[in-house]
Backbone as a printed PyTorch tensor [residue, N CA C, xyz], in Angstrom:
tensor([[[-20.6880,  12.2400, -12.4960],
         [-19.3040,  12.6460, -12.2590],
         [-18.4620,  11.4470, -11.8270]],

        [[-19.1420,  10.7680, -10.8240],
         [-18.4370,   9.6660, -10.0210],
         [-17.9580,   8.7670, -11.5530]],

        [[-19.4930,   8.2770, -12.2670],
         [-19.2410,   7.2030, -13.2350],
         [-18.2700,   7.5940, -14.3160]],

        [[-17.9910,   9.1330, -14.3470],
         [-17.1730,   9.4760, -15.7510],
         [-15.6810,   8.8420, -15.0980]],

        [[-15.8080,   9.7990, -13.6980],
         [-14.1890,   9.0330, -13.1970],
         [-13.9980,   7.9440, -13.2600]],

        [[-14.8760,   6.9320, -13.3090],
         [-14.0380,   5.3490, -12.7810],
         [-13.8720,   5.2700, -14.6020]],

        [[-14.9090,   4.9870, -15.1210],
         [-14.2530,   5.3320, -16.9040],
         [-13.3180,   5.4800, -17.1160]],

        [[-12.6480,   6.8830, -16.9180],
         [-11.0910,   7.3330, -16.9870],
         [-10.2880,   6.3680, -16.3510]],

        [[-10.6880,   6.5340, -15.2450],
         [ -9.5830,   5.1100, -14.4140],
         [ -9.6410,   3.9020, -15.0980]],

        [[-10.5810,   3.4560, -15.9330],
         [-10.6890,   2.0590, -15.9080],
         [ -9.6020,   2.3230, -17.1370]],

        [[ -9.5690,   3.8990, -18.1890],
         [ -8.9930,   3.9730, -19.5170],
         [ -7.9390,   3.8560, -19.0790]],

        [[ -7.4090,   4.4680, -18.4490],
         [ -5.7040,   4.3370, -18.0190],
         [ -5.5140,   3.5110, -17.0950]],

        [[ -6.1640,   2.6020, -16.9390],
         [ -5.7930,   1.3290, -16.2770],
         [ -4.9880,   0.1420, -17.1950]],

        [[ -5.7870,   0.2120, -18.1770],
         [ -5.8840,  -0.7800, -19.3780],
         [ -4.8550,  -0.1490, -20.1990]],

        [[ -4.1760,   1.7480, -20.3890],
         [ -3.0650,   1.7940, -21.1990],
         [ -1.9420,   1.4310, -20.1810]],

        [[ -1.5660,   1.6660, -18.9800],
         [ -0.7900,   1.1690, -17.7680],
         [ -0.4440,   0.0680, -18.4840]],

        [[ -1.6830,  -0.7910, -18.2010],
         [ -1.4410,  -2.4670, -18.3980],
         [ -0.7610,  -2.6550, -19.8940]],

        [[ -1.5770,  -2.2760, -20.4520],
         [ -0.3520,  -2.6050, -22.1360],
         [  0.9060,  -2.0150, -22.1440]],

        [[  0.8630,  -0.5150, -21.7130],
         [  2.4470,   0.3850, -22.0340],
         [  3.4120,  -0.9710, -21.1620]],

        [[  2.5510,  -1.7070, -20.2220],
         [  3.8070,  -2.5690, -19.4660],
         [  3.4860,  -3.8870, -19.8350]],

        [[  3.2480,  -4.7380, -20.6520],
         [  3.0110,  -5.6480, -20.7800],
         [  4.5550,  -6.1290, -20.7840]],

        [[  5.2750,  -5.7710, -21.5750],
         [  6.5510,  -6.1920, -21.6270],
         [  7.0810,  -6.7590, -20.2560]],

        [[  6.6030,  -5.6950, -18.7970],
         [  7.4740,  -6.0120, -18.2110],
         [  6.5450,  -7.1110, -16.8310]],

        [[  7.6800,  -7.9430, -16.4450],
         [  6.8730,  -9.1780, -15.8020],
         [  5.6030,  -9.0860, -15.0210]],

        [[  4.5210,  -9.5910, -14.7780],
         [  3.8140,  -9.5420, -13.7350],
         [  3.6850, -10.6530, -13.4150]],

        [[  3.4400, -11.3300, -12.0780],
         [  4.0050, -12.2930, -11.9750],
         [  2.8120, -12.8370, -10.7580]],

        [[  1.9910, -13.8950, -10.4040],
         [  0.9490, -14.4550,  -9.6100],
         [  1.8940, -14.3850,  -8.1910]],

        [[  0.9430, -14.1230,  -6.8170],
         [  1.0110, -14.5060,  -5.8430],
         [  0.2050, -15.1130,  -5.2450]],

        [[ -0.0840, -16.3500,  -5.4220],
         [ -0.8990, -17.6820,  -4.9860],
         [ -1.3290, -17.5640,  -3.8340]],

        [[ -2.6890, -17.6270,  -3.4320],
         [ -2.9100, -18.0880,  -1.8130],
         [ -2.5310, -18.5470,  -1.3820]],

        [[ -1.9170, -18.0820,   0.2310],
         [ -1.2870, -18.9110,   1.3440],
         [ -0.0950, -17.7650,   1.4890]],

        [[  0.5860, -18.4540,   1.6750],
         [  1.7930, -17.2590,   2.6330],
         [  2.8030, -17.0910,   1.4230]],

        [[  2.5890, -15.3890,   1.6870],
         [  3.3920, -14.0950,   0.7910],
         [  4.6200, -14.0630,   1.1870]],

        [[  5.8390, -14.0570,   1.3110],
         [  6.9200, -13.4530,   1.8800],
         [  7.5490, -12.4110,   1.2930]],

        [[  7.9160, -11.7110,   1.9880],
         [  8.4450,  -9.9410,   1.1010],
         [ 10.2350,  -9.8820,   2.4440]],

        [[ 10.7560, -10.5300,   1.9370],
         [ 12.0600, -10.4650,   2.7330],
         [ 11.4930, -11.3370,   4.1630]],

        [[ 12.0930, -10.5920,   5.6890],
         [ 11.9370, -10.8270,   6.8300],
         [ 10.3190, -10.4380,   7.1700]],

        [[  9.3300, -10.2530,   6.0310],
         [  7.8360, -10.3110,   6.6980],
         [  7.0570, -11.2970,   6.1850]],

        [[  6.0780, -11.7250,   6.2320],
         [  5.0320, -12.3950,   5.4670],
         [  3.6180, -12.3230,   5.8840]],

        [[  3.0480, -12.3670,   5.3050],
         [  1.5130, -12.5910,   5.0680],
         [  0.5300, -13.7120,   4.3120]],

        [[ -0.6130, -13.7620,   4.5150],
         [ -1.1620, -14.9400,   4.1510],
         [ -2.9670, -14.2670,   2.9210]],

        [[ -2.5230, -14.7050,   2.1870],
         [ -3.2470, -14.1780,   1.4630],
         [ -4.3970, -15.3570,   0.6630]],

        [[ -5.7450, -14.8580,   1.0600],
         [ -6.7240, -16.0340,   0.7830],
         [ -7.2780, -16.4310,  -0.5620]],

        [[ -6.7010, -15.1970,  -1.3850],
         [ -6.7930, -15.8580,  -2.2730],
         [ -5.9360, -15.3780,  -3.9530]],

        [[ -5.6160, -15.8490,  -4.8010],
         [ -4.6060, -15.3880,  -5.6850],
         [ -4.8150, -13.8610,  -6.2150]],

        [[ -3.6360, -13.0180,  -6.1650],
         [ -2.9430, -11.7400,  -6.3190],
         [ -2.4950, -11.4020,  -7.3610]],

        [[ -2.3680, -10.6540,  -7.8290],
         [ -1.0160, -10.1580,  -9.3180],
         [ -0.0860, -10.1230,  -8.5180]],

        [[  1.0760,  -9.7810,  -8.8290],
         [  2.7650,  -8.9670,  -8.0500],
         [  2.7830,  -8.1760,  -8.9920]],

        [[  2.6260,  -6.9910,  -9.1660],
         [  2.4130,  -6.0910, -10.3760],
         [  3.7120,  -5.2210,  -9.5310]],

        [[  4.4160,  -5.5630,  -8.9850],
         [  6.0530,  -5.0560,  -8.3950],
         [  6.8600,  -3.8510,  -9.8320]],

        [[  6.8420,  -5.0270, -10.7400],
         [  8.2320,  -4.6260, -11.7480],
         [  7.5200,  -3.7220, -12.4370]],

        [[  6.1030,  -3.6190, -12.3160],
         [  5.5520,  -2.0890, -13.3570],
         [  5.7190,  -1.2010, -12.3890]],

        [[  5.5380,  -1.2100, -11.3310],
         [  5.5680,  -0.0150, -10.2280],
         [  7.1380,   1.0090,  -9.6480]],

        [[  7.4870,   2.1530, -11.1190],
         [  8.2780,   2.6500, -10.8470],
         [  9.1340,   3.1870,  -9.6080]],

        [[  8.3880,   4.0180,  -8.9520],
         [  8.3900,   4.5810,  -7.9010],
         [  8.3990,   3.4760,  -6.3700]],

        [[  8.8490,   2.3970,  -6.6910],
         [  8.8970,   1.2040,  -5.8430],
         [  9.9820,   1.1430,  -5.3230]],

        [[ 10.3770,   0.9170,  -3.8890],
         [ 11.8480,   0.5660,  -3.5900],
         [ 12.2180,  -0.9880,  -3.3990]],

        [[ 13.1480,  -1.6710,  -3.2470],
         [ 13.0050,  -3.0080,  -3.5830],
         [ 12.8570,  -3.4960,  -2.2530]],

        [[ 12.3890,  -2.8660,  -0.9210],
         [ 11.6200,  -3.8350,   0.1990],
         [ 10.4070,  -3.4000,   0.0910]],

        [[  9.5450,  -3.3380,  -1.2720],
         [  8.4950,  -2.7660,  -1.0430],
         [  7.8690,  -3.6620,  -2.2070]],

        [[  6.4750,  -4.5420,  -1.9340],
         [  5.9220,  -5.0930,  -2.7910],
         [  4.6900,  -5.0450,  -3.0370]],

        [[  4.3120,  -4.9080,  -4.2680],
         [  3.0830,  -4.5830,  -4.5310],
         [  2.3890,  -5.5340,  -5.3090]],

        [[  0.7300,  -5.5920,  -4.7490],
         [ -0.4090,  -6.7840,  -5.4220],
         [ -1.6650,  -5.9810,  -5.6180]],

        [[ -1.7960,  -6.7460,  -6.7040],
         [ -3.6340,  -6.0320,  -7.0400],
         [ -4.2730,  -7.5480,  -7.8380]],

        [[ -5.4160,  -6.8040,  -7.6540],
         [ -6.5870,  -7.9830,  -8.0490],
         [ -7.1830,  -7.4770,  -9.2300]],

        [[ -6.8220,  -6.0200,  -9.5050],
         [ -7.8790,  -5.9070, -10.8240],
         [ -6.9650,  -4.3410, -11.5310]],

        [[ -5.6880,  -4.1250, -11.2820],
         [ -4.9700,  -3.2690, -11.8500],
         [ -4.5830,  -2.4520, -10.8400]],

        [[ -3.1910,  -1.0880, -11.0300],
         [ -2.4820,  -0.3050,  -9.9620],
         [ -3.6200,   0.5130,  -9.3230]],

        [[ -4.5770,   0.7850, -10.3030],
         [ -5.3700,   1.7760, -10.3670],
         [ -6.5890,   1.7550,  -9.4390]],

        [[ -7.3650,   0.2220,  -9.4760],
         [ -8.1100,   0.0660,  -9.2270],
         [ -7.9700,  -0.7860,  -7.8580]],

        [[ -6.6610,  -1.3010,  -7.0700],
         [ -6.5500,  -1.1290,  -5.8590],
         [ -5.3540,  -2.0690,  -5.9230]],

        [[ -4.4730,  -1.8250,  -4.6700],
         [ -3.2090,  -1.6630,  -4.7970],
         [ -2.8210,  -2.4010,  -3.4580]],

        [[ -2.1150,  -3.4790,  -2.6810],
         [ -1.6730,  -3.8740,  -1.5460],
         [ -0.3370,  -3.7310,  -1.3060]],

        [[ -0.2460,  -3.0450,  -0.4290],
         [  1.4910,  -2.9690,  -0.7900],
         [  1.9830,  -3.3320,   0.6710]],

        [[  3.3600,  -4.1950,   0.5490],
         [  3.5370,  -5.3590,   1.8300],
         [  5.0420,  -4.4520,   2.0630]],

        [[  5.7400,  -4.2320,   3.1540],
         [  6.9590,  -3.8920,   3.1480],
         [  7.6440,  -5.3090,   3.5970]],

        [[  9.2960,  -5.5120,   3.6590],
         [ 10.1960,  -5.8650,   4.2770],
         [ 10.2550,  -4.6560,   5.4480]],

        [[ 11.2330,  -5.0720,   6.5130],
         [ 11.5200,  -4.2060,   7.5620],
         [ 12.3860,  -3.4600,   7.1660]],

        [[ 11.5640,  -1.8950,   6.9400],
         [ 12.4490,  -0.5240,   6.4360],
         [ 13.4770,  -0.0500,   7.2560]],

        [[ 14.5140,   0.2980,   7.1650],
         [ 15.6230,   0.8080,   8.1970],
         [ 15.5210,   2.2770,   7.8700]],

        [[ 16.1510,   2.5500,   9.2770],
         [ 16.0720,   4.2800,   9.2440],
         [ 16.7140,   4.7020,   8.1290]],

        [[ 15.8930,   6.1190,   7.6420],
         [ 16.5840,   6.6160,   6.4470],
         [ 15.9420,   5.7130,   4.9490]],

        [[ 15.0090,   4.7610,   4.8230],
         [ 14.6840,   4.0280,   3.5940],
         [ 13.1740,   4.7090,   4.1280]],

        [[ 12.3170,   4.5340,   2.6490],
         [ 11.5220,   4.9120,   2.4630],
         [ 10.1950,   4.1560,   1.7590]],

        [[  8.9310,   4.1900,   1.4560],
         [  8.0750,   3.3310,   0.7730],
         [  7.7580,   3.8430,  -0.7060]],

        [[  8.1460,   5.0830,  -0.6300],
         [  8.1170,   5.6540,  -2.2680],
         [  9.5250,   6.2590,  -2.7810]],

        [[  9.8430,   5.9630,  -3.9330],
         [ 11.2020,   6.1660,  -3.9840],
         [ 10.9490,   7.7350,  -4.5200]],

        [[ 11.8360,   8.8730,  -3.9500],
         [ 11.5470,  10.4910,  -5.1440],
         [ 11.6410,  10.2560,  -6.7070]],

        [[ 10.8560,  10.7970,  -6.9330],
         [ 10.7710,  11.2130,  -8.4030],
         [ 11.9740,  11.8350,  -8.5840]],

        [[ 12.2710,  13.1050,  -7.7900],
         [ 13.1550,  14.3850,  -8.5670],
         [ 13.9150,  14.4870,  -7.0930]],

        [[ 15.0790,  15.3390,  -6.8300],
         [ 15.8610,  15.5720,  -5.6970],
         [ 14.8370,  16.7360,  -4.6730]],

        [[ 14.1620,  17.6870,  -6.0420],
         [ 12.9700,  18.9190,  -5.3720],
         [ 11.8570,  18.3050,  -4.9790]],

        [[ 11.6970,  17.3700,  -4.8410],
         [ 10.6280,  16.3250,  -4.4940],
         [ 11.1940,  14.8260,  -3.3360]],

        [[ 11.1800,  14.9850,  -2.3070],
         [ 11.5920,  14.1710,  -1.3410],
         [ 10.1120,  13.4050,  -0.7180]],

        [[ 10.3780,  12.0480,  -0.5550],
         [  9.4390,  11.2850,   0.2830],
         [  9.9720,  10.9670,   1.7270]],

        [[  8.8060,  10.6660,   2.3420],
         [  9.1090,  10.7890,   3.7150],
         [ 10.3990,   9.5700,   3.8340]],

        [[ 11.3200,   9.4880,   4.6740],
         [ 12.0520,   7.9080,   4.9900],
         [ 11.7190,   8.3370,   6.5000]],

        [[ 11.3720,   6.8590,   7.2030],
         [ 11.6400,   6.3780,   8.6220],
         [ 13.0800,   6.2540,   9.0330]],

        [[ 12.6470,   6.6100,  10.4250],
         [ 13.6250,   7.2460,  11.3930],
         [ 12.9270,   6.2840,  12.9910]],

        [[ 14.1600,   5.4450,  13.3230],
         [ 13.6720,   4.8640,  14.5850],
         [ 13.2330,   5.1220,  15.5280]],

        [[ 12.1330,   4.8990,  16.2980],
         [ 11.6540,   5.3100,  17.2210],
         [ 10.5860,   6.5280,  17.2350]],

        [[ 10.2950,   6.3270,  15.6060],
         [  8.9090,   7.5280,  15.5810],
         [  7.8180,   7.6360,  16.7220]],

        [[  7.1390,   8.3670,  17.1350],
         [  5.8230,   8.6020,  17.7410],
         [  4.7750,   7.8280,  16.8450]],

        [[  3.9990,   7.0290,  17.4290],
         [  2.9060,   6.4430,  16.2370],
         [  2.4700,   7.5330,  15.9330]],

        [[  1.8930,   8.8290,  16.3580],
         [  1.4870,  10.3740,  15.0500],
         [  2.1660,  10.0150,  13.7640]],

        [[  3.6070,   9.9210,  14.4440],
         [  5.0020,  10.0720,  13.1780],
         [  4.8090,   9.1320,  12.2110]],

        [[  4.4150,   7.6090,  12.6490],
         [  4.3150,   6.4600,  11.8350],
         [  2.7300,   6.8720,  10.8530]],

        [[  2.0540,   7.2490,  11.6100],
         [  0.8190,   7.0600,  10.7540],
         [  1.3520,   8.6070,   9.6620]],

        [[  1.5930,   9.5110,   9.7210],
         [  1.7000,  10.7830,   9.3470],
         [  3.2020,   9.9410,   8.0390]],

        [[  3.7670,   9.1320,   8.4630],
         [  4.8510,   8.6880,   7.2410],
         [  4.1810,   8.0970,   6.3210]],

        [[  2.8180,   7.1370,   6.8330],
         [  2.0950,   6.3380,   5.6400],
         [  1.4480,   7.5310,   4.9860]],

        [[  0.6550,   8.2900,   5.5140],
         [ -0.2410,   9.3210,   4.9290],
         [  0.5890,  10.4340,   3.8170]],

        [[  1.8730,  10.8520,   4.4990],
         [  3.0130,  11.3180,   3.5750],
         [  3.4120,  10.6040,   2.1790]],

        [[  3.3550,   9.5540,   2.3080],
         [  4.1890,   8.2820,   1.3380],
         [  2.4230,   8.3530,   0.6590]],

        [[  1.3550,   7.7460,   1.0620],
         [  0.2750,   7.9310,  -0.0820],
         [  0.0520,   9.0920,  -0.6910]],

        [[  0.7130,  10.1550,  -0.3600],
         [  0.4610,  11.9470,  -0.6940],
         [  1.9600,  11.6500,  -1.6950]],

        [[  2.5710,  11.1410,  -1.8130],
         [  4.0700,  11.1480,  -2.4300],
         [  3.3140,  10.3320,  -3.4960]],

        [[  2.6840,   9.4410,  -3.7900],
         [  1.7190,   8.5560,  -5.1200],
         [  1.1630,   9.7530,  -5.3740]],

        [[  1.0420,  10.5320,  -5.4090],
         [ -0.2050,  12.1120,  -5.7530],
         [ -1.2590,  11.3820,  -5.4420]],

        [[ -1.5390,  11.3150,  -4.4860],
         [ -3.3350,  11.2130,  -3.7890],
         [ -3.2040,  12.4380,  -3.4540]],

        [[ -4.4150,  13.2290,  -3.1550],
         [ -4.5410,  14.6190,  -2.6780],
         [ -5.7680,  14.3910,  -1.3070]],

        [[ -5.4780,  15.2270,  -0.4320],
         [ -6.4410,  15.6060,   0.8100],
         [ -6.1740,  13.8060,   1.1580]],

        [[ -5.0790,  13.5620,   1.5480],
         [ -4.9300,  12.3640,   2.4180],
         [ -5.5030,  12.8530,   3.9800]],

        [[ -6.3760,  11.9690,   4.0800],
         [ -7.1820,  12.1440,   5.6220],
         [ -6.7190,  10.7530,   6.8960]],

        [[ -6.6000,  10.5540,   7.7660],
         [ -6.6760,   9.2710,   8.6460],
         [ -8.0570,   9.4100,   9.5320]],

        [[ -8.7960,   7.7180,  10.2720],
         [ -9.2280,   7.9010,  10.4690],
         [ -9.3290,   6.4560,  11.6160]],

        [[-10.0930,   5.8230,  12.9200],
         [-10.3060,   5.2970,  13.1330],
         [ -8.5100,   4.4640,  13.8590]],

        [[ -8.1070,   5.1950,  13.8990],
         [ -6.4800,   4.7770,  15.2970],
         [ -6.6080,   4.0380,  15.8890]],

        [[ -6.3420,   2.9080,  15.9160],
         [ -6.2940,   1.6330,  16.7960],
         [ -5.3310,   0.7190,  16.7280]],

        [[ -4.8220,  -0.0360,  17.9770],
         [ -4.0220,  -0.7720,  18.0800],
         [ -3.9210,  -1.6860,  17.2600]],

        [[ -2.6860,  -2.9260,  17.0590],
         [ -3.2660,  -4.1360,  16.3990],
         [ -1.5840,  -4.5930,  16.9520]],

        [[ -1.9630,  -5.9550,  16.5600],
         [ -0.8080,  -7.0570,  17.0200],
         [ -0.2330,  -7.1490,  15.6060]],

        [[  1.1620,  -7.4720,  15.5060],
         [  2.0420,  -8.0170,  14.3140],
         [  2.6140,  -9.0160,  14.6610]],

        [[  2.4830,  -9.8450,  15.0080],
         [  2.6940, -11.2230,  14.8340],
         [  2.7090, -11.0360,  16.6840]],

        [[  3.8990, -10.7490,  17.5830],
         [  3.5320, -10.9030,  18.7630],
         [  4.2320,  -9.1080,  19.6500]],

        [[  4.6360,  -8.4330,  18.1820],
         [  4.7610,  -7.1140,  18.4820],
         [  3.3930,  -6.2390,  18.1180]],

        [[  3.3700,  -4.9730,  19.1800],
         [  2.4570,  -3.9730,  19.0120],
         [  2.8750,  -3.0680,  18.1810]],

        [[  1.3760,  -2.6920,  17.3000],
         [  1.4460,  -1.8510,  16.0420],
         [  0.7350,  -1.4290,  15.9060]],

        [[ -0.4190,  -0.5890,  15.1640],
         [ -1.2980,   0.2380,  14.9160],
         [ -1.6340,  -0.0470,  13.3310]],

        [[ -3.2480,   0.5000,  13.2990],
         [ -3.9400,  -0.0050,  12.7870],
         [ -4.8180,   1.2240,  12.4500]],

        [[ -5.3080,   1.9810,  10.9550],
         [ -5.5660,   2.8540,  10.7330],
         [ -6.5760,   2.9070,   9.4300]],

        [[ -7.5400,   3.7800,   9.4400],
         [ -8.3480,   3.6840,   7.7310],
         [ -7.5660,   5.0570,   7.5390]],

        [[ -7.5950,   5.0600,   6.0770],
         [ -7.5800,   6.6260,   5.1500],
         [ -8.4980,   6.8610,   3.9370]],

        [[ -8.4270,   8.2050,   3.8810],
         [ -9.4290,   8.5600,   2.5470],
         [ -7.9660,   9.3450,   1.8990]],

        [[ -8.8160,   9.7740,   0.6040],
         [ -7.6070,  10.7860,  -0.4600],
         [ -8.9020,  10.8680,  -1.4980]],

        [[ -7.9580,  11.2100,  -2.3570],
         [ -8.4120,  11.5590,  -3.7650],
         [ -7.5040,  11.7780,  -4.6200]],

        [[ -8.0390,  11.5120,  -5.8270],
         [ -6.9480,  11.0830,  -7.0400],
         [ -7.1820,  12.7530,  -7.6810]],

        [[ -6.1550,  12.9820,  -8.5060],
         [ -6.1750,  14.6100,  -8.8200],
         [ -7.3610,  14.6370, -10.2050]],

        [[ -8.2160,  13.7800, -10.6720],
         [ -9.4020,  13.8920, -10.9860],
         [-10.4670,  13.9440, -10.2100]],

        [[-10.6510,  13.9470,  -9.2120],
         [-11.4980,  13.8940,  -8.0200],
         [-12.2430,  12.5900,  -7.0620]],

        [[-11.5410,  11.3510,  -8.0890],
         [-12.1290,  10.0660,  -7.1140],
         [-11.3390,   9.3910,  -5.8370]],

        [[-12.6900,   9.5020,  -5.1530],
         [-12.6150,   9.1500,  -3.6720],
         [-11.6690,   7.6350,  -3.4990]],

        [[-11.0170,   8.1540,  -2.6470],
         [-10.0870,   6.7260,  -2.8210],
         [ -9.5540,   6.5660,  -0.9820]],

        [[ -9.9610,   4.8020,  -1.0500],
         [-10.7140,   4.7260,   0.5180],
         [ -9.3520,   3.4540,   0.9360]],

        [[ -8.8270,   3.4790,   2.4100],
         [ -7.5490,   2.6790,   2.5510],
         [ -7.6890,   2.4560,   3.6330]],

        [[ -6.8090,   1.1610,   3.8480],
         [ -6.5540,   0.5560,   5.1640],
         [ -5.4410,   0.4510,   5.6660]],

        [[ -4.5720,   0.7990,   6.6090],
         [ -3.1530,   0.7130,   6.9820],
         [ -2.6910,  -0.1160,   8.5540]],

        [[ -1.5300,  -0.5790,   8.2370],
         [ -1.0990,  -1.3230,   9.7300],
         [  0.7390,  -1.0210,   9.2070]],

        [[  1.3110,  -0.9540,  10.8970],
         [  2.3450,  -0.5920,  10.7200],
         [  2.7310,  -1.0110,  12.5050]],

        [[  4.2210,  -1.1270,  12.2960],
         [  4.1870,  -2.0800,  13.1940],
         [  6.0680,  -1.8410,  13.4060]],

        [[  6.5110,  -1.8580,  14.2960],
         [  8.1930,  -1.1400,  14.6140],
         [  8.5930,  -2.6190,  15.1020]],

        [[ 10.0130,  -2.9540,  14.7380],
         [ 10.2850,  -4.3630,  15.3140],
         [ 12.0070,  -4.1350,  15.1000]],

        [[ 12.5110,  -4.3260,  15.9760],
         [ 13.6370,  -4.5970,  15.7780],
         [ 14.4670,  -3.2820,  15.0910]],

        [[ 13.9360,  -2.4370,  15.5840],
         [ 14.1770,  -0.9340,  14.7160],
         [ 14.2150,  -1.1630,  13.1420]],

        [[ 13.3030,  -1.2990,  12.5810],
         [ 12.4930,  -1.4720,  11.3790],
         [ 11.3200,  -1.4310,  11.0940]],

        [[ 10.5700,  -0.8790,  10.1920],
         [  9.1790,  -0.2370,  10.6370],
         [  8.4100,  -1.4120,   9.0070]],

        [[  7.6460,  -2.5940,   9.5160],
         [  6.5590,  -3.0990,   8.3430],
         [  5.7150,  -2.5560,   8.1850]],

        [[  5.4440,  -2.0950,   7.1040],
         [  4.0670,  -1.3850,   6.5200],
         [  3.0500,  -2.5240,   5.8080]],

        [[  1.6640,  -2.5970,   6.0530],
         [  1.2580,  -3.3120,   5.3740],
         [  0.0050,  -2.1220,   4.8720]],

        [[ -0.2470,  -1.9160,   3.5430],
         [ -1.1480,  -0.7180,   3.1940],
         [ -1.6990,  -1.1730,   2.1000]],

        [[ -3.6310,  -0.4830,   2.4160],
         [ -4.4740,  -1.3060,   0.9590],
         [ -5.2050,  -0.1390,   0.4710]],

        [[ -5.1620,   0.1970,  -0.5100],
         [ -5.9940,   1.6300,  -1.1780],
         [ -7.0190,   1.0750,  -2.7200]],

        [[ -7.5660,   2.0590,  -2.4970],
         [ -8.6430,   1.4920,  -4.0820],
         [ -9.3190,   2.4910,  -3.9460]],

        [[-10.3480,   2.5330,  -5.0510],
         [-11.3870,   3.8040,  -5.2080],
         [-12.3330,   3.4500,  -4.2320]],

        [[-12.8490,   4.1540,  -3.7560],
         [-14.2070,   4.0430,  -2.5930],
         [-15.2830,   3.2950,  -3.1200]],

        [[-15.9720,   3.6020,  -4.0960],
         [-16.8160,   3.1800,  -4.9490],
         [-16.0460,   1.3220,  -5.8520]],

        [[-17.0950,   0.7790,  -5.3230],
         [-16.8530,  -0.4810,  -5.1310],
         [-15.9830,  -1.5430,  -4.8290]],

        [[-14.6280,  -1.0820,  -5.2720],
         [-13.1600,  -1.7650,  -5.5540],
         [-12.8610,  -1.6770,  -4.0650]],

        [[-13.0720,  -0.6710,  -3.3300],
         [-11.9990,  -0.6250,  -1.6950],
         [-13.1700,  -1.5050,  -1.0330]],

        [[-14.7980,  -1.7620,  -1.3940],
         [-15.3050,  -2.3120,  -0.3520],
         [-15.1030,  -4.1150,  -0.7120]],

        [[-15.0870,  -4.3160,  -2.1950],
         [-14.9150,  -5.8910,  -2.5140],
         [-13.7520,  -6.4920,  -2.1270]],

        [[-12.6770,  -5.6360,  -1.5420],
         [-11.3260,  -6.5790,  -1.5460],
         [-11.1890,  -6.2680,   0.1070]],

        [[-11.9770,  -5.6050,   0.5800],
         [-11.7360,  -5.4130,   2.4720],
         [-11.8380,  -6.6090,   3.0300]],

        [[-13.0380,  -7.4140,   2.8640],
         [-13.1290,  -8.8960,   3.6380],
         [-11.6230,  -9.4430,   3.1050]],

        [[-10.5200,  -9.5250,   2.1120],
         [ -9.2990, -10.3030,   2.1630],
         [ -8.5730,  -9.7190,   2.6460]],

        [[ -8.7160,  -7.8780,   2.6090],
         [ -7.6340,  -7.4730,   2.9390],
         [ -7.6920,  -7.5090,   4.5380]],

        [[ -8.4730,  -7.3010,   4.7280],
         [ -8.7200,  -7.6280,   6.7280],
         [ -8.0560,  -8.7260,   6.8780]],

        [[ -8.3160, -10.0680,   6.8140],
         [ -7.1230, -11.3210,   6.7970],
         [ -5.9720, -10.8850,   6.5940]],

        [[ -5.6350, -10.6840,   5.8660],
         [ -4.1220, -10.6070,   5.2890],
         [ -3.4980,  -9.3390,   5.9640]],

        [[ -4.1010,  -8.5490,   6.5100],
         [ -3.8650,  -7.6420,   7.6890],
         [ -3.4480,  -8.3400,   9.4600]],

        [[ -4.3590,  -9.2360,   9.5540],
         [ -4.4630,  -9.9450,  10.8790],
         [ -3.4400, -10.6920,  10.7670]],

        [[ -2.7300, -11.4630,   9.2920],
         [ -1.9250, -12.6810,   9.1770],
         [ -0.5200, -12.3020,   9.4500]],

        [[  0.1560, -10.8740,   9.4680],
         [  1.3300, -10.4730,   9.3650],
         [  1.7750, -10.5310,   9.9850]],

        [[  3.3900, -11.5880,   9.8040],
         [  4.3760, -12.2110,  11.1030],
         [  5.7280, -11.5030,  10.3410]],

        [[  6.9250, -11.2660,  11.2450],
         [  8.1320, -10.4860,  10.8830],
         [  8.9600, -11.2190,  11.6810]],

        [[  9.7500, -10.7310,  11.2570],
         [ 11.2640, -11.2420,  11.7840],
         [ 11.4360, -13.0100,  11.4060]]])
């Protein structure tokens, strides 16, 4: 079951990638990322697979190492109240936007909302812990989901309030191999995130 799913994923990974060839993808080189007023340090070279990613708002940037599908880093700029990390599809379909001064529940429950707004299904959190953003306090979180074929899809989140603006830094992939090969970079590039 597991192996038929990643199959499928790997099939519509590869039509993704052609239906968009047209449109840019573009390298993000090791060493320091900048996404507006945040940055990160990344150990080693990225896609920016940004301009295929519809549902993207433009303080919101996205990297993968091996397609959207097969795992996904997505870096914010500092969101202002009322902006959001997934843009709606439809007006009957709303994604969460931040609102200053959330409860970290609220912050982690906006990332878990916003990966449920990508259609992941049974978004779970797990493992709540503090973490530093450069010299502000932020939180630090795993998640599970599942893709509406049934693969397990395993994530890491940090989020972090500054200046009444909320950085998201968020890493998802399938459970089965892809979320455990890119954790040793994505842990760095988690620890590296400076704002303002």
């Amino acid at each position: 079951m597991i192996r038929t799913n990643t199959i499928r994923l790997l099939a519509a990974s590869a039509l993704v990638m052609s239906l968009s060839a047209c449109v840019s993808v573009t390298s993000a080189p090791a060493g320091p990322y900048k996404v507006g007023t945040a940055q990160v340090t990344l150990g080693h070279e990225w896609s920016d697979i940004s301009a295929i990613m519809f549902a993207r708002p433009a303080k919101v940037r996205l990297l993968s190492m091996d397609g959207p599908l097969l795992n996904r880093l997505y870096v914010t700029d500092g969101l202002a109240p009322g902006e959001f990390m997934v843009k709606p599809m439809a007006k009957e379909r709303p994604t969460p936007t931040y609102r200053s001064g959330m409860a970290p529940t609220e912050l982690v429950e906006f990332v878990t909302d916003s990966v449920a707004a990508l259609d992941y299904q049974r978004v779970e959190t797990d493992n709540l812990r503090p973490a530093k953003v450069g010299s502000a306090d932020g939180l630090r979180f795993d998640l599970k989901a599942k893709t509406k074929e049934g693969l397990d899809i395993s994530g890491a989140a940090q989020v972090a309030e500054v200046g009444g603006k909320l950085y998201v830094v968020l890493y998802i992939a399938p459970s089965e191999h892809y979320y455990a090969a890119e954790l040793p970079e994505v842990e760095t590039v988690l620890g590296s995130v400076k704002v303002g």
